[in-house]
C-alpha positions, -999 to +999 in steps of 0.1 A: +158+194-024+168+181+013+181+149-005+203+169-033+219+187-002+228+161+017+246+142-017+261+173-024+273+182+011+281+141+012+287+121-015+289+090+007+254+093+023+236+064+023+197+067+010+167+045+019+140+049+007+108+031+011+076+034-006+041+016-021+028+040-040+053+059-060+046+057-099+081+064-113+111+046-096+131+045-120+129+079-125+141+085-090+170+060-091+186+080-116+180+111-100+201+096-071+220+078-088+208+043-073+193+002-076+163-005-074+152-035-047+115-046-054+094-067-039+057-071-050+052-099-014+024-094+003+017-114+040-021-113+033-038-113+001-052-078-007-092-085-014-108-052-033-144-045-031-168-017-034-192-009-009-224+003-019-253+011+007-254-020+027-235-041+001-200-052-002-195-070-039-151-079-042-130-088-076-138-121-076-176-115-079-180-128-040-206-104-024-215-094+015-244-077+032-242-054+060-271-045+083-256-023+111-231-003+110-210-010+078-176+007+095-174-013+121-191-047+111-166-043+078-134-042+104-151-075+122-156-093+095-118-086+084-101-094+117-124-125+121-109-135+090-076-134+101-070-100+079-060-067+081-074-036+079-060+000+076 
């Protein structure tokens, strides 16, 4: 709604929009009547696991065991890696 008022009170205004998750941006082009700049770059690989009890097994089949506290040794392990964590 806040974005239709402002093309409509504007024709000239300039959108950005930035996002990582959204499912349809295509969808969302057309509603404002925009291009679409993608990028799928990443500056560190993005590693997916699941964490179970005290055990960490990733996509690649790779595994790690925790014997503190998983939180914070998990954030460690990351950063010691030279990764990132959110």
């Amino acid at each position: 709604m806040v974005l239709t008022t402002a093309r409509v009170t504007n024709p000239d205004t300039m959108i950005l929009a930035l996002s990582a998750t959204i499912s349809n941006p295509d969808d969302i082009c057309e509603w404002l009547d925009s291009n679409i700049i993608a990028s799928d770059f990443r500056p560190v690989k993005l590693k997916k696991g699941v964490l179970y009890r005290n055990l960490m097994v990733f996509e690649d089949e790779t595994s790690k065991e925790y014997n503190g506290d998983i939180v914070l040794e998990t954030i460690a392990s990351i950063i010691n890696d030279s990764g990132q964590c959110l």
